[in-house]
C-alpha positions in Angstrom: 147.3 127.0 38.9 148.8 128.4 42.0 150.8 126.1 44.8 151.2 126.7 48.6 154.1 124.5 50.1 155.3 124.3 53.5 159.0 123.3 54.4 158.5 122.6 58.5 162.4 122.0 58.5 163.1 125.1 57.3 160.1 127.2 58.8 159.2 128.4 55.2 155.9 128.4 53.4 155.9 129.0 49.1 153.9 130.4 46.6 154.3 129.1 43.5 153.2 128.6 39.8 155.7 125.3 39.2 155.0 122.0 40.7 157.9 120.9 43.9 158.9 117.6 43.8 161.2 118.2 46.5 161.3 115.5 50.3 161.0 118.7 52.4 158.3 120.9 50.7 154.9 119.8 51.3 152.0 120.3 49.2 149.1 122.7 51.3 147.2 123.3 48.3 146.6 123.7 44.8 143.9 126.9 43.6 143.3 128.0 40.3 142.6 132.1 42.1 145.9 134.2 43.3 143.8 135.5 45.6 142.9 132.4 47.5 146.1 131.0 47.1 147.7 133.9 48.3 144.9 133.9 51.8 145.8 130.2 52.2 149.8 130.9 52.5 149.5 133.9 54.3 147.4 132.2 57.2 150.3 129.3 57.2 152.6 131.6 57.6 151.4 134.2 59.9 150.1 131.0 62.4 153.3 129.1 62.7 155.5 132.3 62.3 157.3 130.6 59.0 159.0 132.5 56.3 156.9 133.8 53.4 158.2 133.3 49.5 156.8 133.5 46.3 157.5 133.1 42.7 153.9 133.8 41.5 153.5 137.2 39.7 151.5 139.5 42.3 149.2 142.1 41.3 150.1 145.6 41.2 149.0 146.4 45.0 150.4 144.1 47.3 150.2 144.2 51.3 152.7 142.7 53.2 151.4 141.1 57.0 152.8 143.1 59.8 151.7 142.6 63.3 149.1 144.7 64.0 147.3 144.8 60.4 148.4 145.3 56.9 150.6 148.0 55.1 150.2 148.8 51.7 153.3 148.3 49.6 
């Protein structure tokens, strides 16, 4: 399973394999796909302009949001 969280205090939004049991990290969503896991944090992030971070492995072509599109890492 993959977790988003969202920490409003801190502006950050995680992607994660481990569960948070943390006051400040919310739960956004639980998915058994990267993929949509991965959409669903992304659009958190990128429409309150929070912070990004993940402990999930990736696959071997990532893309990192820019304004303006997508780059290939």
């Amino acid at each position: 399973m993959f977790y988003v969280y969202v920490n409003n205090k801190e502006g950050r939004v995680l992607l994660t394999t481990r569960r948070i049991r943390h006051s400040q990290w919310k739960l956004a969503g639980a998915y058994s796909q990267l993929k949509a896991a991965t959409r669903q944090a992304r659009f958190i992030a990128d429409a309150r302009e929070y912070i990004l971070e993940w402990d999930a492995p990736l696959p071997k072509r990532t893309y990192v949001t820019q304004r303006g599109g997508d780059a290939a890492t």
